[in-house]
C-alpha positions as CSV (number, residue, x, y, z in Angstrom):
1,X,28.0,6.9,4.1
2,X,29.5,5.4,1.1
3,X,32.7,2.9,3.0
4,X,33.8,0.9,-0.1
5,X,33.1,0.6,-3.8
6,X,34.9,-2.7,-5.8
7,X,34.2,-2.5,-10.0
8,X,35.6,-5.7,-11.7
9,X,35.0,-5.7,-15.4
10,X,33.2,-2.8,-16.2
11,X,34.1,-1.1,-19.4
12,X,37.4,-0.2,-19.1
13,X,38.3,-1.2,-15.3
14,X,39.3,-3.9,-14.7
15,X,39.5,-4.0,-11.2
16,X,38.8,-0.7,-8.8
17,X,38.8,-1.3,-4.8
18,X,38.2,2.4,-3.7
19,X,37.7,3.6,0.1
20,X,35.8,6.6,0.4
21,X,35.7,8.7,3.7
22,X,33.6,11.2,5.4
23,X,33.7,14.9,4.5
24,X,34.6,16.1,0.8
25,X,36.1,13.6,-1.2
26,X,37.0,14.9,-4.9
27,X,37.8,13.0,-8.3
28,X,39.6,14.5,-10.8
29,X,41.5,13.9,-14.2
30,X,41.5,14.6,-17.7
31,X,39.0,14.4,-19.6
32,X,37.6,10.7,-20.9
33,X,39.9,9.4,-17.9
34,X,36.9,7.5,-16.3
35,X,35.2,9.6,-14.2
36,X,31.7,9.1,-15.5
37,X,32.3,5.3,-15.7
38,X,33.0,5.3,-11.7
39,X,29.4,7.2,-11.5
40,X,28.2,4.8,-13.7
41,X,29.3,1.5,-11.7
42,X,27.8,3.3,-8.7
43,X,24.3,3.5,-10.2
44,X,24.6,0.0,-11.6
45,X,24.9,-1.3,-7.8
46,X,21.8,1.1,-7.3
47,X,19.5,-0.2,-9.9
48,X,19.4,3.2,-11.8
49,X,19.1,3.0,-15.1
50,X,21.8,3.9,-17.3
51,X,23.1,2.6,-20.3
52,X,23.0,-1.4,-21.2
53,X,26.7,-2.1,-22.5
54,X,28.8,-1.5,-19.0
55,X,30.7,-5.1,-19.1
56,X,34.4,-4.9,-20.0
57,X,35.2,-5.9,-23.6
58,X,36.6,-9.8,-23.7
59,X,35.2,-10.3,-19.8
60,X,31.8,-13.2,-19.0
61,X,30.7,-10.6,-16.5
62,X,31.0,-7.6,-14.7
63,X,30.5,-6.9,-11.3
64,X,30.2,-3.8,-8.6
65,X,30.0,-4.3,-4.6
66,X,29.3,-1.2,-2.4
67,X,29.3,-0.9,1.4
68,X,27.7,1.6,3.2
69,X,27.9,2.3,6.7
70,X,24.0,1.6,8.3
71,X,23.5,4.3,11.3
72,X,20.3,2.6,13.6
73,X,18.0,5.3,12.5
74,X,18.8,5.6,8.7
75,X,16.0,5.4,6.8
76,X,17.3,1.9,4.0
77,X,16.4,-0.3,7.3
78,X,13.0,0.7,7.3
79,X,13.7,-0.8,3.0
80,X,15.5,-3.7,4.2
81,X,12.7,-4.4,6.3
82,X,10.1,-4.4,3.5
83,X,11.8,-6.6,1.5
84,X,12.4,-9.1,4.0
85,X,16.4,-8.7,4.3
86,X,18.3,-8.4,6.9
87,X,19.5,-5.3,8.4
88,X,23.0,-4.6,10.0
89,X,25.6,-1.7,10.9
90,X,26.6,-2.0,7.4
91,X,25.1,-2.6,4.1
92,X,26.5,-4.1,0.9
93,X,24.9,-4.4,-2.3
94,X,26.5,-6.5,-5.3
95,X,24.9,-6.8,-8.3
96,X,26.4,-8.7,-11.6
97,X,26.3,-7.6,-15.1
98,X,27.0,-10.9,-17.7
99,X,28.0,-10.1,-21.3
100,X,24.2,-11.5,-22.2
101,X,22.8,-8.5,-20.5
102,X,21.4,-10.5,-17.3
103,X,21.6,-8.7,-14.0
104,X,21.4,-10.1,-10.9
105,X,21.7,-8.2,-7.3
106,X,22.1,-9.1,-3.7
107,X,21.8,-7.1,-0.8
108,X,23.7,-8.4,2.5
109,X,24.3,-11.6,0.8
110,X,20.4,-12.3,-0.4
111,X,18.7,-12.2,-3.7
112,X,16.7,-8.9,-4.4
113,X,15.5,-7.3,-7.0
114,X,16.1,-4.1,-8.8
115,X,13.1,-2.4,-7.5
116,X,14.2,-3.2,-4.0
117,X,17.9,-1.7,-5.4
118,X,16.5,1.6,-6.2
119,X,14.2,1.8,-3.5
120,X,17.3,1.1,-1.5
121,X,19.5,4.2,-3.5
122,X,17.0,6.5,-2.9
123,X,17.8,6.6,1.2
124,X,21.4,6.3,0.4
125,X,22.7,8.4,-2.1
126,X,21.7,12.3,-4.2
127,X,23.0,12.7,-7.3
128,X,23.3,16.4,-8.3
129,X,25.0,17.9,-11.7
130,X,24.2,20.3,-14.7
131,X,21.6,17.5,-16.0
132,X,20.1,16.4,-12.3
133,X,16.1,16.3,-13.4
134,X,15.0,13.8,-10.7
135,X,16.3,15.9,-8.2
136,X,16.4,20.3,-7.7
137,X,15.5,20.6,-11.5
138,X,12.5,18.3,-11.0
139,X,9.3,20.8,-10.0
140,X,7.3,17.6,-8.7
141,X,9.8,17.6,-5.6
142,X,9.3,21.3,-4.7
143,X,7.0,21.3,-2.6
144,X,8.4,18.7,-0.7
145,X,11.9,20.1,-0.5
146,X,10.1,23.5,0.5
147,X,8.2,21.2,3.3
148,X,12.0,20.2,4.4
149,X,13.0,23.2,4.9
150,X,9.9,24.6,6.7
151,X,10.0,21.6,9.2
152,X,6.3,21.7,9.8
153,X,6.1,18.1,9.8
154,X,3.3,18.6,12.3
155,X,1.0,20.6,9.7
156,X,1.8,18.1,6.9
157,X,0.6,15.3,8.7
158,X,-2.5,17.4,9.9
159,X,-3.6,18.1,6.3
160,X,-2.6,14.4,5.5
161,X,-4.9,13.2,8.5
162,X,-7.4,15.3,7.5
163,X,-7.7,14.4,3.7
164,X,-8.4,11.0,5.2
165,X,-10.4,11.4,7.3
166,X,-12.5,13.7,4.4
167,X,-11.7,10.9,1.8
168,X,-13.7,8.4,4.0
169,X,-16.2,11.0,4.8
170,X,-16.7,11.1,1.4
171,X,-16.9,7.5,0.4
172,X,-19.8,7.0,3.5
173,X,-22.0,9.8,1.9
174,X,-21.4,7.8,-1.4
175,X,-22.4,4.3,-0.3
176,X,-25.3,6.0,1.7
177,X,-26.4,7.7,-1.2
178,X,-26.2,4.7,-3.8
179,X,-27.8,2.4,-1.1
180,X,-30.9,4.7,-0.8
181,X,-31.1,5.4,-4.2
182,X,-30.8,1.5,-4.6
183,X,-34.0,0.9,-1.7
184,X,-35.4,3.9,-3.3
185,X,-35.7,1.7,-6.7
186,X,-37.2,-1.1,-5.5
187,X,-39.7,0.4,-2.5
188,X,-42.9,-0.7,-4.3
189,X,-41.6,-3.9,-4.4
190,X,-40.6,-4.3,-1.1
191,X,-43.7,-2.7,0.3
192,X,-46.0,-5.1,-1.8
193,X,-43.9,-8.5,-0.7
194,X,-43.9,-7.2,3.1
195,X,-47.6,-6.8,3.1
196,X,-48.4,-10.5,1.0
197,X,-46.4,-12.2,3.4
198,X,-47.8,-10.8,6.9
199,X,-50.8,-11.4,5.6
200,X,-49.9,-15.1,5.2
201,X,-47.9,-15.1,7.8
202,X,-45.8,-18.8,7.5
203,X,-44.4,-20.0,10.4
204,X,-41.2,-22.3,10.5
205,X,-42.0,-26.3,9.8
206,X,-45.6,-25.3,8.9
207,X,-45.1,-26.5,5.0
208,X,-44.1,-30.4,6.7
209,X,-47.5,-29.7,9.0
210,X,-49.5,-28.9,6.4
211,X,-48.2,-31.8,3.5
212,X,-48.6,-34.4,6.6
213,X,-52.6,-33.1,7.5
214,X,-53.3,-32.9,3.3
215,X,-51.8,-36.4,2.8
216,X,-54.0,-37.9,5.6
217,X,-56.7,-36.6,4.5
218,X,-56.7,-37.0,1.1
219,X,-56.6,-40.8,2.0
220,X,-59.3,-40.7,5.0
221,X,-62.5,-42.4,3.4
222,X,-60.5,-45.8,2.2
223,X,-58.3,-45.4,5.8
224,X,-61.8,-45.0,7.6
225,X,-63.7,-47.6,5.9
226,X,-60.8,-50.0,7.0
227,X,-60.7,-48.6,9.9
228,X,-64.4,-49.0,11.1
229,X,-64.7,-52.7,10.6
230,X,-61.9,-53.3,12.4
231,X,-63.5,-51.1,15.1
232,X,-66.6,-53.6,14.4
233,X,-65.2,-56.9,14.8
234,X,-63.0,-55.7,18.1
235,X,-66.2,-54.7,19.5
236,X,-69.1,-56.7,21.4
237,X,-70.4,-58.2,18.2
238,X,-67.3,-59.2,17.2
239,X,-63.9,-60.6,19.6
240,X,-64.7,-58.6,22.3
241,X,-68.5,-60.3,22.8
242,X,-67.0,-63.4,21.5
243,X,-64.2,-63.6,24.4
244,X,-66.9,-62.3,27.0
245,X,-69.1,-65.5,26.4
246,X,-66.4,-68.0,26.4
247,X,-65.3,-66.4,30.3
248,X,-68.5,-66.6,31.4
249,X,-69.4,-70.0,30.1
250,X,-65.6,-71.3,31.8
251,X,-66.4,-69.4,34.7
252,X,-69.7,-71.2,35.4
253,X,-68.2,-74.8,34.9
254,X,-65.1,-73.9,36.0
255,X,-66.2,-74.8,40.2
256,X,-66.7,-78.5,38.3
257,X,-63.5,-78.7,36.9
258,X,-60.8,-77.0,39.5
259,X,-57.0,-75.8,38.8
260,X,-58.0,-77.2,34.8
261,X,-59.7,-74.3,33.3
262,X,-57.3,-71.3,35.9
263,X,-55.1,-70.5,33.5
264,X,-57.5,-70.1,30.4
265,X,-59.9,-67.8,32.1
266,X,-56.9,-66.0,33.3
267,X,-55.3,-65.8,29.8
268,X,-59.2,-64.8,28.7
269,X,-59.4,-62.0,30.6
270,X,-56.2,-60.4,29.7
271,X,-57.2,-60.8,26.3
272,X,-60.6,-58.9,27.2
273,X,-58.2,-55.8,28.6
274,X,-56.0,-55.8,25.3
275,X,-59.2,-56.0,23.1
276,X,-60.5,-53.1,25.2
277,X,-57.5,-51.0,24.8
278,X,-57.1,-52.0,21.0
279,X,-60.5,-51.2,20.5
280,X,-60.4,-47.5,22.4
281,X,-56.8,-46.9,20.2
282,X,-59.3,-47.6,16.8
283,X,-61.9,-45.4,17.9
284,X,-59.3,-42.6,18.6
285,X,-58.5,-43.4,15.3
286,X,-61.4,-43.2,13.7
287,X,-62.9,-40.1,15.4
288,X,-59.5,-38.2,13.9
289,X,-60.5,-39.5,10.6
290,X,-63.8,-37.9,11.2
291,X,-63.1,-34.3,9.5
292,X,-64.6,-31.5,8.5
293,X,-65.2,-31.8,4.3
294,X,-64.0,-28.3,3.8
295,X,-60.4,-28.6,5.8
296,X,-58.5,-30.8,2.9
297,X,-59.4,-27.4,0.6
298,X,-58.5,-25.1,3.7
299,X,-54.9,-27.0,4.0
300,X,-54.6,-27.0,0.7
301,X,-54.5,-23.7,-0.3
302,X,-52.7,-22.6,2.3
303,X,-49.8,-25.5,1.7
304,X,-50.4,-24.1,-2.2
305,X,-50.2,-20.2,-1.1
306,X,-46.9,-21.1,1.1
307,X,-45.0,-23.0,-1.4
308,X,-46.1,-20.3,-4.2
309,X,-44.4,-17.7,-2.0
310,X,-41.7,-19.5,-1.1
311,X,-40.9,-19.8,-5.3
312,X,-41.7,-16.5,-6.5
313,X,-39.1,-15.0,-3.6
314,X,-36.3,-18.0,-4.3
315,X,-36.6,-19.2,-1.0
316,X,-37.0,-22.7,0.9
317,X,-40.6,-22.4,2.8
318,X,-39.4,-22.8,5.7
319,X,-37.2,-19.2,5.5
320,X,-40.4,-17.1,4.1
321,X,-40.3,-15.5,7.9
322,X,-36.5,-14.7,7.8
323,X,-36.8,-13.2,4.4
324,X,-40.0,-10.6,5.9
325,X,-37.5,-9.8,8.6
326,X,-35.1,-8.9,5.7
327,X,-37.5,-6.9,3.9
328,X,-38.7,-5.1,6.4
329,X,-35.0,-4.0,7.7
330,X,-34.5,-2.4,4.4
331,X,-37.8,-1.1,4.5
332,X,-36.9,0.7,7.9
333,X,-33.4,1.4,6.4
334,X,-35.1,3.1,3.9
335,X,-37.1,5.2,6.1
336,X,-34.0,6.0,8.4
337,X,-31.9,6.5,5.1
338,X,-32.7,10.0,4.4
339,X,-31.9,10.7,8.3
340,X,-28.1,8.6,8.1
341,X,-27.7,10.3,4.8
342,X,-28.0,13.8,6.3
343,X,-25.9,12.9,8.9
344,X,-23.1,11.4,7.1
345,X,-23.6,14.7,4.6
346,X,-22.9,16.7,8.1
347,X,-19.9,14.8,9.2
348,X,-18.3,15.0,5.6
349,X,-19.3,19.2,6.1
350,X,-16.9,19.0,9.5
351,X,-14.7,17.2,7.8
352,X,-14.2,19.4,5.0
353,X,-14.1,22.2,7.5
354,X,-10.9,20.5,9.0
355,X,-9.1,19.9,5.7
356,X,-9.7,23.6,4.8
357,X,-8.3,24.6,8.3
358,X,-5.5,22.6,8.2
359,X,-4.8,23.3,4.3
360,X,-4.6,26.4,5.2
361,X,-2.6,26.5,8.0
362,X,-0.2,24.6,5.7
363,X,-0.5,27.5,2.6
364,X,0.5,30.5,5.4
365,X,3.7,28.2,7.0
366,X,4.6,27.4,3.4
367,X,4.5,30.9,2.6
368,X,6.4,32.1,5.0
369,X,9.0,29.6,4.8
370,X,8.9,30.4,0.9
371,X,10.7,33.9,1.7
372,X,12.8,32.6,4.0
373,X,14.3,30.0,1.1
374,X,14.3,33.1,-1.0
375,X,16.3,34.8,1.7
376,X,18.7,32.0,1.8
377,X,19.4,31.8,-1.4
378,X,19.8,34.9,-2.2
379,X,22.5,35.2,0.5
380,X,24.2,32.5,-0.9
381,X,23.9,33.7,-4.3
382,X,26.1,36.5,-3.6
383,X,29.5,35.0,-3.4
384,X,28.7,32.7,-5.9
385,X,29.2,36.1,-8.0
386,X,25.0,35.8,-8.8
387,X,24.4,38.9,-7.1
388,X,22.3,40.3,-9.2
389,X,20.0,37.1,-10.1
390,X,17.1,36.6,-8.0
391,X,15.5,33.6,-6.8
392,X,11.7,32.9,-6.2
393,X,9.7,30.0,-4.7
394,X,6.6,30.3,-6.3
395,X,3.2,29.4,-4.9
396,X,0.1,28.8,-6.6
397,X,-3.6,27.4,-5.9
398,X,-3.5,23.9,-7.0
399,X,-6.1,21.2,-6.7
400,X,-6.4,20.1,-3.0
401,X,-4.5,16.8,-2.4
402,X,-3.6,14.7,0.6
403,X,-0.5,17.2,0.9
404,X,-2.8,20.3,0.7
405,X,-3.4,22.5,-2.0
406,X,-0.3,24.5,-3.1
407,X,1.7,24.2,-6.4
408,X,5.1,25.2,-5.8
409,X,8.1,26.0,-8.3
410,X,11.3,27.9,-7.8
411,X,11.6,30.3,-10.4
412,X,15.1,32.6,-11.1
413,X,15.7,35.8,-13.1
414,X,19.7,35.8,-14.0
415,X,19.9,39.4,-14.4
416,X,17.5,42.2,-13.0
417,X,14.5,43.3,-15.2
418,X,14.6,39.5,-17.3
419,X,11.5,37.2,-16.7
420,X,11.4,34.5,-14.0
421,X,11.3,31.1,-15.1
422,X,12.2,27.6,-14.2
423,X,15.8,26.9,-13.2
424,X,16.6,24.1,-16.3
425,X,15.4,26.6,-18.8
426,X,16.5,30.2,-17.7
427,X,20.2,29.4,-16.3
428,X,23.3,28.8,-18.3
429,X,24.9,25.7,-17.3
430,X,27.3,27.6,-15.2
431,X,24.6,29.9,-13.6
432,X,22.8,26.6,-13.2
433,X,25.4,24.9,-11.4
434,X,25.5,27.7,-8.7
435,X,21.8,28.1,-8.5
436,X,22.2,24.5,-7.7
437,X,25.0,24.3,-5.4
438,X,23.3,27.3,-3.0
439,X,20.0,25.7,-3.1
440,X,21.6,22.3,-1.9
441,X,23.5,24.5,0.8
442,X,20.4,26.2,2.1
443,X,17.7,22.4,1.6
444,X,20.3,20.6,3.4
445,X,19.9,19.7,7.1
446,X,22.8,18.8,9.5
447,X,21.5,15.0,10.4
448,X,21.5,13.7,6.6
449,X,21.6,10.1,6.5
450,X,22.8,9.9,2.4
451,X,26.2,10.2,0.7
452,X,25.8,13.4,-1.9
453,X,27.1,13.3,-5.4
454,X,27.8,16.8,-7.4
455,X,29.0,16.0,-11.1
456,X,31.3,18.5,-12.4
457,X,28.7,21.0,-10.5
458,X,31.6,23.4,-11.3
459,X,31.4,23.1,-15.1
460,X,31.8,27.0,-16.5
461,X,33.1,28.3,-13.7
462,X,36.7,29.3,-12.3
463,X,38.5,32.0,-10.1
464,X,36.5,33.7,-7.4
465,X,33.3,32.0,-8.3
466,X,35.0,28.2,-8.6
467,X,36.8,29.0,-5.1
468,X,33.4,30.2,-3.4
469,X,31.8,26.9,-5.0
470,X,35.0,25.0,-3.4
471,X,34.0,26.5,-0.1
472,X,30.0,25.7,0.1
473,X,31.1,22.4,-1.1
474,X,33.4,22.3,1.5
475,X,30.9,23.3,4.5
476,X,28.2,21.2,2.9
477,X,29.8,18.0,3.7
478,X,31.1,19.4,7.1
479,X,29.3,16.2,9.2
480,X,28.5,14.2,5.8
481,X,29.8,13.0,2.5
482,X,30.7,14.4,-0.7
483,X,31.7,13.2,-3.8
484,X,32.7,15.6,-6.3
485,X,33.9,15.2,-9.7
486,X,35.5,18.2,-10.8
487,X,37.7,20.0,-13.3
488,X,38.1,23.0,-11.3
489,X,41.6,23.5,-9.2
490,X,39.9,25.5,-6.3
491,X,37.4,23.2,-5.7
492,X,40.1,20.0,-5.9
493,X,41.8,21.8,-3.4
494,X,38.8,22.2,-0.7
495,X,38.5,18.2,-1.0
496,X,39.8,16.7,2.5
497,X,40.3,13.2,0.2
498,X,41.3,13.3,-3.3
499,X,41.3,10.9,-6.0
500,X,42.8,11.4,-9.2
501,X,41.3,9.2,-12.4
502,X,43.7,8.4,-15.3
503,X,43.9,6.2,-18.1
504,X,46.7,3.3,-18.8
505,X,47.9,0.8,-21.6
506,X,48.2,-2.3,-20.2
507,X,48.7,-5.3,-22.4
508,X,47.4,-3.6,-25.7
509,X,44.4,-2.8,-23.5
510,X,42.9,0.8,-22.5
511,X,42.1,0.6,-18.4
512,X,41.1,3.3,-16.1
513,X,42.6,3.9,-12.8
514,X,41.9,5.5,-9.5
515,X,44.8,6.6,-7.3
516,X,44.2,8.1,-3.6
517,X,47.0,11.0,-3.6
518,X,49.2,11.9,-0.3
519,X,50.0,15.4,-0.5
520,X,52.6,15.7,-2.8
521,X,50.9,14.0,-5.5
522,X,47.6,16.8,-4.9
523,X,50.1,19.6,-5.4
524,X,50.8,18.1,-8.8
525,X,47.2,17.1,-9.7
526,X,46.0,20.6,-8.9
527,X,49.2,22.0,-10.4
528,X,48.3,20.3,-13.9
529,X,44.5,21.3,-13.5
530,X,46.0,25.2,-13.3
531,X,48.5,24.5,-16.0
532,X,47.2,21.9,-18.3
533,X,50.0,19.3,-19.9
534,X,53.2,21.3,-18.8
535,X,53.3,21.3,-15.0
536,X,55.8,24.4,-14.5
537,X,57.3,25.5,-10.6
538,X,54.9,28.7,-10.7
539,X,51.4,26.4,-11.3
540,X,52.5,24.4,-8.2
541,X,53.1,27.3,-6.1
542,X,49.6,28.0,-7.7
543,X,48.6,24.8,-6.3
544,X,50.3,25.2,-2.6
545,X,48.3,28.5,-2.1
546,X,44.7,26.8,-3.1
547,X,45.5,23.9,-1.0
548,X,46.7,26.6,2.0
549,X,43.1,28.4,1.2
């Protein structure tokens, strides 16, 4: 609910504090008092778009701050949360208007952005009149309005679940497809490379193996050589004989010469064990050296066959066996693929199935609650003085969609016999108004969380017709909030607040004005709506029997 709206500088108000209150709260005045400018302040604190010159001539800025009250449940704190703000039992907006043209907004005292503004107005406040296209007039919102009034939230939601659910269906058969077809493409390949390298077969760290064994042997014969007359000179023509005669000729004089020559033939024979084991290391040696002539080409064509592989697929050598592992998963995927593909096909078949079932549970509820509407409407068409018009929800086969498959447009016929069309093209702007007002009466439900807004709904209208509008407008904000701007005494008189907009010289300068009137002042205001400029005894009397309904 709208609490509080404060304009400062903006056109020609100067300063407005107005608090509004729950039920039906009307505005009236002459016309060019300022009624449209108050509408207009309003949508500036909303972010709607309107026109660009609102700031008061001779002002730096303009500026509007609403307050709304904030229920717990109401939609804007599911907004406010969004956005990051904070949320409390009430919610003001102030947004500034400079004579530059730069707007700025805040919401409960933080920055925001316009976006956030509108996306804010949209939970808080309707704004229906003769011209109201994003609203009744607007075909796109039909079928949701018609959904409203259903109340088969349970069946949107089905078909909504279910166009998922066949959306990712779907997508899987895609990717399946496109992968296969992708495998498909490149099977020969992957068939050929599987084959060349099981047939090789490289192991992990072979490559290092096989470089070590090809370097070794490519330098055996000079290695060997060396390696051989070192064996020779270690052995018992060389140290090792040499070292044996020198022990056994110290041994034998050795009795001769006690405790002198001990520690030399000691010393000698460890020298004989060393040599021995230096000479059995050099044989190992050289019998490794001792190779086959053929194995340096057998290592090196396979090193050669390896590292070839390993560059024709991109690969380090030592990966050759990860990347067959690879290829042969997508050779397997491959021959599973036309299995997955068919079953993926099969769950997108059942899933189809669903959004079909559902879609079509939706169509039958939708029609049904289509004559219903029609019902309604029609009912309240009647002492709206339309009794003879006739209203029609209109559904058609559209493409299917996340909220099923139905078109729907309300059609009316304003006189019996005459073509159906769309409301904004076949009503008069009075028959519009009332086509309007009953279809707001019958889309409305009791736990609204928004503050309504009906601009000179009554435009074209008067007598029985104006009071019968007075009275749905009356019972439609019976638990809400109305604003009304009107011209028309019998709906004035239904208002339970009334404001009356008027124009003033002040200082050489044009302002607007809004008074709240006490009852007195209504009997006047409505008088001078009945009467025009001359106010006379019989249009207040006039008055006092519309405000005593």
């Amino acid at each position: 609910m709208l609490r509080a709206l404060d304009i400062r500088d903006m056109l020609i108000i100067d300063r407005l504090e107005l608090a509004f209150r729950p039920g039906l709260n009307v505005l009236t005045g002459e016309t060019g008092a300022g009624k449209s400018i108050l509408l207009d302040s309003l949508g500036f604190v909303l972010g709607w778009r309107g026109r660009a010159d609102l700031v008061r001539q001779g002002a730096a800025q303009g500026e509007v701050v609403a307050v709304f009250g904030l229920p717990p449940a109401h939609p804007a704190r599911a907004v406010l949360a969004e956005a990051g703000l904070p949320a409390g039992d009430e919610l003001i907006l102030r947004r500034v208007n400079t004579a530059e043209g730069r707007k700025t907004a805040w919401v409960n005292d933080r920055r925001c952005s316009g976006e956030v503004l509108r996306a804010l107005s949209a939970t808080l406040v309707e704004l229906h009149g003769q011209q109201d296209d994003r609203g009744l007039l607007d075909p796109r919102g039909h079928r949701a309005m018609l959904d409203a009034f259903a109340g088969h939230d349970d069946l949107v939601k089905a078909v909504r679940d279910a166009w998922r659910e066949m959306q990712l269906a779907r997508a899987a058969v895609t990717d399946a497809q496109e992968a296969l077809e992708q495998i498909r493409s490149e099977e020969d390949f992957l068939r050929h490379a599987v084959a060349e390298l099981d047939a090789l077969d490289p192991q992990p760290g072979e490559d290092a193996e096989l470089d070590a064994r090809r370097r070794m042997m490519q330098g055996a014969e000079r290695i060997r050589d060396d390696v051989a007359r070192a064996l020779a000179l270690l052995g018992s023509d060389g140290a090792e004989g040499a070292a044996a005669d020198a022990l056994r000729w110290l041994e034998g004089v050795g009795e001769d010469a006690p405790d002198m020559l001990d520690e030399a033939i000691a010393a000698l024979g460890r020298a004989l064990i060393e040599l021995a084991e230096a000479q059995d290391g050099v044989g190992r040696c050289l019998e490794a050296l001792d190779f086959d002539p053929f194995e340096l080409e057998r290592v090196e064509e396979r090193l050669f066959a390896i590292r070839a592989l390993a560059r024709k697929h991109g690969v380090l050598p030592d990966d050759l066996g990860a990347l067959a592992g690879e290829l042969r998963d997508r050779l397997a995927a491959l021959e599973a693929g036309d299995a997955d593909l068919q079953a993926r096909r099969a769950r997108l078949g059942e899933a189809e199935a669903a959004y079909e079932s559902a879609a079509a549970a939706l169509s039958e509820s939708r029609r049904e609650a289509a004559g219903r509407l029609d019902r309604a409407v029609m009912a309240e068409l009647a002492p709206l003085k339309m009794e003879r018009a006739v209203f029609s929800t209109g559904l058609a086969p559209a493409d299917p969609g996340p909220d099923g498959r139905d078109a729907v447009t309300f059609t009316v016929a304003t006189n019996p016999g005459a073509p159906a069309g769309p409301l904004n093209r076949i009503a008069s702007g009075g028959e519009l108004s009332r086509f309007l007002l009953a279809l707001k009466v019958c889309l409305t439900g009791p736990d609204r969380g928004v503050t309504m807004i009906f601009d000179e709904i009554d435009r074209g209208i008067g007598g029985a017709t104006a009071d019968a509008v007075g009275r749905r407008l009356e019972a439609l904000a019976a638990g809400g909030q109305l604003l009304v701007v009107t011209h028309s005494p019998q709906v004035a008189a239904r208002g339970a607040h009334h404001w009356r907009v008027e124009k003033k010289i002040v200082g050489g300068a044009t302002l607007s004005t809004v008074t709240r009137l006490d009852a007195d002042a209504r009997v006047d205001e409505i008088a001078r709506m009945v009467a025009g400029d001359t106010v006379t005894d019989a249009a207040r009397e006039a008055a006092r029997a519309l405000l005593a309904g």
